[in-house]
Structure formats: structure tokens, C-alpha cells
C-alpha positions in Angstrom: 3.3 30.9 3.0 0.1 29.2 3.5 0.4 25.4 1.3 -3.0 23.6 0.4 -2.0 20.0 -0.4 -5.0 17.9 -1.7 -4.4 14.6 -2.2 -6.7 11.3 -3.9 -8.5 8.8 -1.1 -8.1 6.3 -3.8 -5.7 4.0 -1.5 -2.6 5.2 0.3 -0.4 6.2 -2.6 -1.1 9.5 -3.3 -0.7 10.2 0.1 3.2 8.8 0.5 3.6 10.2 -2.9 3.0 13.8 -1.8 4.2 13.2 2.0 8.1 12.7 0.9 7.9 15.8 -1.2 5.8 17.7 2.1 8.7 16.4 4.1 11.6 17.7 2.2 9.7 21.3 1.9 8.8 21.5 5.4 12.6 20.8 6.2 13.5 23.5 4.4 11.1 25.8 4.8 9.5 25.6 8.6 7.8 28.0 8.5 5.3 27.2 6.2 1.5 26.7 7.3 1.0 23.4 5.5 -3.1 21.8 5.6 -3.8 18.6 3.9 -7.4 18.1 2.2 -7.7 14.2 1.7 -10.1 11.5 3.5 -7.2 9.4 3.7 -6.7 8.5 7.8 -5.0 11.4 9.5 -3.2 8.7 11.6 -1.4 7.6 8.5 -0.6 10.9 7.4 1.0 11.5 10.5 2.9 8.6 10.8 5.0 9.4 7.3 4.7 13.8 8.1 7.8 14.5 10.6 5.9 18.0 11.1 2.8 20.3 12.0 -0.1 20.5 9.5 -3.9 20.7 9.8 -6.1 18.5 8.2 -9.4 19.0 6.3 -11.5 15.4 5.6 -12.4 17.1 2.4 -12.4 15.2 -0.9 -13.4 16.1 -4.6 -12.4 12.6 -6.7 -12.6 8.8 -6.0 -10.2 8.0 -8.8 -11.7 4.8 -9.7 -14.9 2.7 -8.0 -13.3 -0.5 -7.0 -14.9 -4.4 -6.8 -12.2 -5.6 -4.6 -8.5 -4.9 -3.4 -7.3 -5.7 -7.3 -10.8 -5.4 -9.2 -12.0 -1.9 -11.0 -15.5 -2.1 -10.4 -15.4 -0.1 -14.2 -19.6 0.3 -14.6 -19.7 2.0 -11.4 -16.8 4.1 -12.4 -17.9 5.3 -15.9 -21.1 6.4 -14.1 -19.4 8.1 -11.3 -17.2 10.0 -13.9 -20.2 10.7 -16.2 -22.6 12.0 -13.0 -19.0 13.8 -12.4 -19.1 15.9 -15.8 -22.7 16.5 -15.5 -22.0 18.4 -12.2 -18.8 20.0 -13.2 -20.0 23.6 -12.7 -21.1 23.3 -9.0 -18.2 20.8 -8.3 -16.0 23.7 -9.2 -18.3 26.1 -7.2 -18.4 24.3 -4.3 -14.6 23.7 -4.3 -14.0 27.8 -5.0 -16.0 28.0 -1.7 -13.5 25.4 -0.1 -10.2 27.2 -1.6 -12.0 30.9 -0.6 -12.0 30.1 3.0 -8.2 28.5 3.3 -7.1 31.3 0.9 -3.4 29.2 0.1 -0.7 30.6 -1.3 0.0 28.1 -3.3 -2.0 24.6 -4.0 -0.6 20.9 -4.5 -2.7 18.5 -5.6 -2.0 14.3 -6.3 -3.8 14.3 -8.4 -7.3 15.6 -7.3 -8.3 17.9 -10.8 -11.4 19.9 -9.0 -9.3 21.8 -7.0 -6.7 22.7 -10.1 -9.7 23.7 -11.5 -10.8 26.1 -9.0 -7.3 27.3 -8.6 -7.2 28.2 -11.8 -10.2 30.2 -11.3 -9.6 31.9 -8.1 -5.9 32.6 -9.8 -4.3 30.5 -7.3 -0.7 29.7 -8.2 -1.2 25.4 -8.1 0.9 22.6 -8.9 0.3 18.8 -9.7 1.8 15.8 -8.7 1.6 12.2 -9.6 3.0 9.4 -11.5 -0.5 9.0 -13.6 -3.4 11.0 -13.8 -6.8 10.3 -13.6 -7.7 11.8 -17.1 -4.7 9.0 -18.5 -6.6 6.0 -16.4 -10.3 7.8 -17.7 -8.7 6.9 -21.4 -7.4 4.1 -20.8 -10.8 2.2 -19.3 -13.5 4.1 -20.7 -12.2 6.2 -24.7 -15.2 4.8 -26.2 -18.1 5.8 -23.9 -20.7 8.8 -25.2 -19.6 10.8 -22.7 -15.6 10.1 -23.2 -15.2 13.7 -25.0 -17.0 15.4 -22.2 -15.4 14.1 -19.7 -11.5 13.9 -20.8 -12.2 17.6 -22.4 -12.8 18.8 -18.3 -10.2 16.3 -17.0 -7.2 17.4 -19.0 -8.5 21.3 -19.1 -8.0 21.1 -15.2 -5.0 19.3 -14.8 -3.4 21.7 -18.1 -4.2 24.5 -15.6 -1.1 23.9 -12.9 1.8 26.2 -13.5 3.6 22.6 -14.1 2.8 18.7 -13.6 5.9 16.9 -11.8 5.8 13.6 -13.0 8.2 11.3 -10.6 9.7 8.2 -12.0 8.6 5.9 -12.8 6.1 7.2 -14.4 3.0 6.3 -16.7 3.7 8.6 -19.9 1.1 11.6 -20.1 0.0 13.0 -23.9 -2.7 14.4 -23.1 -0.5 17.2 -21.1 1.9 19.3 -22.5 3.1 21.1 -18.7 4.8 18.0 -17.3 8.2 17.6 -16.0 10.6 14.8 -15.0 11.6 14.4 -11.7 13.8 11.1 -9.5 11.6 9.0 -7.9 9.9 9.5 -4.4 10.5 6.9 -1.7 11.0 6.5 1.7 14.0 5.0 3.0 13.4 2.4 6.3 15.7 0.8 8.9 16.7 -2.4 8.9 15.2 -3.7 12.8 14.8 -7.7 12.0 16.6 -8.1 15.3 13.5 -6.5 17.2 11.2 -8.5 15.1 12.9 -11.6 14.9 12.9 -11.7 19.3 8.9 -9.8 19.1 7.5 -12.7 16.9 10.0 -15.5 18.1 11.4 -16.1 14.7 14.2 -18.2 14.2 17.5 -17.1 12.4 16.3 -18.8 9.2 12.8 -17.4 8.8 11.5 -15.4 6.0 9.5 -13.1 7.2 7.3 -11.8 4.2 4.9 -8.3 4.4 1.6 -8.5 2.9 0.3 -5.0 1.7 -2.2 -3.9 -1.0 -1.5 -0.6 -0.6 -4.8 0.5 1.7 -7.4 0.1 -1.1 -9.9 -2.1 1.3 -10.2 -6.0 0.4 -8.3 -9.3 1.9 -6.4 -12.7 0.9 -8.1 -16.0 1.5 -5.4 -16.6 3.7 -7.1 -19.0 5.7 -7.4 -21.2 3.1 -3.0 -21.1 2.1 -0.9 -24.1 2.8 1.6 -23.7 5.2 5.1 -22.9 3.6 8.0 -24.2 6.5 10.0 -21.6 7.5 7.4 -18.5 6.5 6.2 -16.0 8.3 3.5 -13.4 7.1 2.7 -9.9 8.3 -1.0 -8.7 8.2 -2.9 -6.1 9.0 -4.8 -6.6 12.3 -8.4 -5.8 10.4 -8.3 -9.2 8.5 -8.4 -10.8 12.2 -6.2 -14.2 11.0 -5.6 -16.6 13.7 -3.5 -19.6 12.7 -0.1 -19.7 13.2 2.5 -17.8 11.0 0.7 -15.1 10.8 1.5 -12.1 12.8 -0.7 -8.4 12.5 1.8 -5.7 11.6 0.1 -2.9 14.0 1.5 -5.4 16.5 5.2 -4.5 16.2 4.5 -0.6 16.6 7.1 0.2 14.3 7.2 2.7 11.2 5.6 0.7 8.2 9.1 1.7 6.2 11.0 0.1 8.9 9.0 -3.3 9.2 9.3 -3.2 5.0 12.6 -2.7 5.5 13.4 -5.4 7.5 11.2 -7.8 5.6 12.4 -10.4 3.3 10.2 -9.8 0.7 6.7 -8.2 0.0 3.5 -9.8 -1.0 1.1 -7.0 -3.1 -0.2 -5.0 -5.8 2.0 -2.9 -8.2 1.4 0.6 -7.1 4.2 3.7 -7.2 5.3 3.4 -4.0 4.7 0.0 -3.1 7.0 -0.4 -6.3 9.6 2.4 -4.7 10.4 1.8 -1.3 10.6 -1.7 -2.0 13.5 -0.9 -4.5 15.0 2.1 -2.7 14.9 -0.5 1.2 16.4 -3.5 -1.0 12.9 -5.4 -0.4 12.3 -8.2 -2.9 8.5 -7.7 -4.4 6.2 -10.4 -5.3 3.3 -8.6 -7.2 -0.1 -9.4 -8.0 -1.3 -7.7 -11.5 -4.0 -5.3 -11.5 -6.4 -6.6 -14.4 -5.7 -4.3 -17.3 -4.0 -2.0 -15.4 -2.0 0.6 -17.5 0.9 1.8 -15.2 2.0 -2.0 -14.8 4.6 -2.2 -17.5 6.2 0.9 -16.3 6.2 0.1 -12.6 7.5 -3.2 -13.3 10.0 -2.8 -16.1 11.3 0.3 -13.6 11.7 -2.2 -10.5 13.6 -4.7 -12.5 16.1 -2.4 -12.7 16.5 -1.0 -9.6 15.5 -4.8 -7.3 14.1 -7.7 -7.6 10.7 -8.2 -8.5 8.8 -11.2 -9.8 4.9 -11.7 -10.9 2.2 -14.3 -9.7 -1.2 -14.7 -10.7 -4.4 -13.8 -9.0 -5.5 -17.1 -8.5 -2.2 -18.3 -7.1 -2.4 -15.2 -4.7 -6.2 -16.5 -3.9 -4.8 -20.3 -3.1 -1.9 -19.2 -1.4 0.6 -21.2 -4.2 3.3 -19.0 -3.4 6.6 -21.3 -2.5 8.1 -21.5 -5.8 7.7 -18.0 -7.1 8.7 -16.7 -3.4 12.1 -19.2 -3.6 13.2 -17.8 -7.0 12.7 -14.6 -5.5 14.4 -14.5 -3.3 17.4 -16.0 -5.2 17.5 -13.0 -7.9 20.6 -11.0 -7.2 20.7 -7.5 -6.0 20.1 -4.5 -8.1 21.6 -1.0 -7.6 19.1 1.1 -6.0 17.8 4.4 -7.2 19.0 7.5 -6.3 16.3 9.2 -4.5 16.6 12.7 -6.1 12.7 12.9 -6.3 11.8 14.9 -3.3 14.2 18.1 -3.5 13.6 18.6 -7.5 9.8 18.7 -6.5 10.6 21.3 -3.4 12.9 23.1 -5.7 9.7 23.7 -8.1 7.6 24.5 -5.9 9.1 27.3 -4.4 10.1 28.7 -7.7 6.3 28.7 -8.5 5.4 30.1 -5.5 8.4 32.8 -5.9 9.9 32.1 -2.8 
């Protein structure tokens, strides 16, 4: 069996979405011949993929156009989607080309909709994957454009084309399709290693140690410009090239990224799926910063409060680095139960029913 997995560029989630699912089915099914179509680093995808795969920098959607690590840039993505529709045909075209020459078995997609469509076409047995979809977000942002008909009519015709839609929780709830099914959430479990870290960074028994992640959408912190909390450590990545102390770049401790979350005290980010996961399913404490207007907050969020312990601060204080107070009652919340991770092998379950094998 020959699997075609695209996947969105639009930051890292899509891609640890789909990689805990590609994990389970390559565990139980070896020998599959597994390529990934994405522009997402092959580094990272290698780092979460425990096996063989060939990857294709090939990618049909940008999901949205962004202003900054937390900003939609939404002019730029209205035209982007409108120029999109206009070119739909020879999008499609171009794509059967792509599909023609891999000739898969079976196609995956989070949540790229070209290549449903071309599936469909080509009569390619395909199968989507996300907790949102781009046609949801389109609606969301842009329902009362001209164009909006045009655009959501191609949108939701492509992603109505997969043989089903797995939607994993927790999940933004999708209308506009009538193929999607339920499935436990998708995570990554890490190991606890604060020893390593504590002796690698010189930390002393009492020190928080908090991880800084915006979930690879490009974009920095003025943290420069924070006050220094006593007793705080922060992990960065090495590209924002902070030198004061009490900051320490994450590449640094060479260890999986589920591991160093893991042994972190709590997480500094934006409320994404599985930024919003694996902190719940490692026991990491979240401190979010909202994504203006963004619709799959209240799920994400009202999700995590049941399964860990998650708290909100604003942009600005995120900007200024005001972080002691909401980082202190944090860390005081009690413990949730976490979620059973049930996700991965209901996804591999239907995917080998649709493939027939």
C-alpha cells in the first residue's frame, strides 16, 4: 500500500496532528510506503515519525496569510482565497499531475482540500483529517465577501469528497460537512527528564522552568524588554538569538520537543490543537495567548479545562512580559484527569477500513 499524506504548512500543527496517527499505522502496518507532501521542515517531521517515509516539498493551501505569530493578516487572505477560486480548475489540474505520478493507494490530507479534490477526480480512495477546516475558518473571517459563495461552494465540495472526515477531539464543530466522524484526541506523550535539564542549564531545585512555543507560525516576544521574574527560567527557540540571562534556546538541550514539554513547568503560547493536547495529555500547565477572533478558541480552551490546567493572558501582557501573577495562579490550579489518548488507533482503524485492508 502506497499512503500519500498531505498535510497544511500553516504552522506545525497539522503536521503533529497527522504524525501521531502516521505513527500508530506505520506500527501496525510496516509495510506501507508512506510519502508526505507538505513544506513543513522535513527535520521536524522526522523528529515526531519513528519510521521510513519520503518527502515531497509540495504544497496546494496556505490556510490563512498571517501579520504576525498571533495576527491574521485577513486582507491578504481574502485575496489569496479569491485569486485561489479563480484558479481552481488548473489548481486541480496541476495537483492530478502531482497525484498521477505518486499513484497512492490511498490519500490523507490535514486538511489541504486541492488534493481531496483531485482524489476525487482521479477516483482515489482519500481521507481527511483535522480538528477545523479551512472552509469553517473561510466562514468564519470572510461570509460576507462577493466571492464568499464561490469560494465556500469549492471548499466544502472538496473536503465533502473524502470517503470520511475524522474529526479528533477537541474539535471546532463542522456544518458545513455531513461525512465527519468523532474520534479521542491525538497527542504525544513525553518523558519527564527535569533532572537532565535542571544539571544542563544549572537550575536550582526551586526553579520554574517555563517553554515558550507559538506553535511554528514565524514571529517573536519582546522578550528583551520582560522584567525579570526570580526564580524563572524560559526556553526559546535559538532563531530569536536572546542573550540575557534566564533565557536558555531549546535546540540547546537536544532532546525530543515532547520530552522538554514534558518536563517543563508550564508553557507560554498560542491555543492551537496540539499545543492544547500534549500539554494536557504530559500534565503541563498552559498559559495561552488568544488569537484575535479566533473560532476554535472556546473549544480548545473549554476542552483543556477539563483535562489540565490552563489559564488566559492578554496580548499586551504577553508583549510586556507581565506574566508573574497569572504564571503563580497557574501553577497553583490543581490537577485534572488526563485524556485518554484513544485518537490515533480509531483514525488507523479507519483508514484501513477505507483502504480495504
Amino acid at each position: 500500500m502506497r499512503l500519500l499524506t498531505s498535510i497544511t504548512s500553516h504552522g506545525f500543527g497539522h503536521a503533529a496532528q497527522a504524525l501521531v496517527v502516521l505513527n500508530a499505522l506505520m506500527t501496525r502496518r510496516p509495510d506501507i510506503e508512506l510519502h508526505i507532501a507538505t513544506t513543513v521542515p522535513k527535520p521536524f517531521l522526522a523528529g515526531r515519525l519513528a519510521h521510513p517515509f519520503t518527502c515531497h516539498v509540495h504544497s496546494t493551501d496556505f490556510g490563512l496569510k498571517m501579520a504576525s505569530a498571533l495576527d491574521i493578516d485577513r486582507a491578504a487572505s481574502a485575496a489569496a482565497y479569491a485569486a485561489q477560486a479563480q484558479m481552481w480548475d488548473s489548481l486541480v489540474e496541476a495537483e492530478i499531475g502531482f497525484l498521477s505520478a505518486l499513484s497512492p493507494d490511498l490519500l490523507l490530507a490535514d486538511i489541504p482540500y486541492i488534493p481531496l479534490a483531485a482524489a476525487h477526480k482521479l477516483g482515489i480512495p482519500a481521507v481527511g483529517l483535522c480538528s477545523l477546516n479551512w472552509a469553517g475558518i473561510y466562514r468564519h473571517y470572510f461570509h460576507d465577501r462577493p466571492e464568499a459563495d464561490a469560494v465556500l461552494e469549492r471548499l466544502i465540495s472538496a473536503y465533502s469528497s473524502a470517503r470520511v472526515f475524522l474529526t479528533p477531539e477537541p474539535f471546532m464543530p463542522m456544518p458545513e460537512l455531513d461525512n465527519t466522524r468523532a474520534i479521542g484526541p491525538l497527542a504525544r506523550t513525553g518523558s519527564n527528564r527535569r533532572d537532565e535539564i535542571d544539571a544542563q542549564l544549572g537550575l536550582k531545585p526551586d526553579d520554574r522552568l517555563v517553554l515558550i512555543a507559538l506553535g511554528g507560525v514565524q514571529g517573536r516576544l519582546p522578550v528583551e524588554r520582560w522584567p525579570v521574574i526570580p526564580g524563572v527560567h524560559w526556553l526559546v527557540q535559538t532563531g530569536w538569538k536572546v542573550e540575557r540571562p534566564g533565557f536558555h534556546a531549546i535546540e540547546s538541550l537536544e532532546m525530543p520537543f515532547t520530552d522538554i514539554l514534558a518536563s517543563s513547568d508550564a508553557l507560554l503560547g498560542k491555543i492551537g490543537y496540539g499545543t492544547v493536547t500534549e500539554c494536557a495529555v504530559n500534565a503541563t500547565p498552559m498559559l495561552y495567548i488568544p488569537r484575535a477572533d479566533w473560532p476554535e478558541e472556546p473549544y480548545l480552551a473549554g476542552w483543556m479545562e477539563g483535562h489540565g490546567a490552563i489559564a488566559r493572558v492578554d496580548v499586551d501582557q504577553a508583549e510586556t512580559g507581565d506574566l508573574s501573577q497569572a504564571l503563580q495562579a497557574l501553577l497553583a490550579q490543581p490537577p485534572s484527569s488526563p485524556p485518554a489518548l484513544t485518537g490515533a488507533e480509531e483514525a488507523v482503524q479507519r483508514l484501513l477500513e477505507v483502504y480495504g485492508g
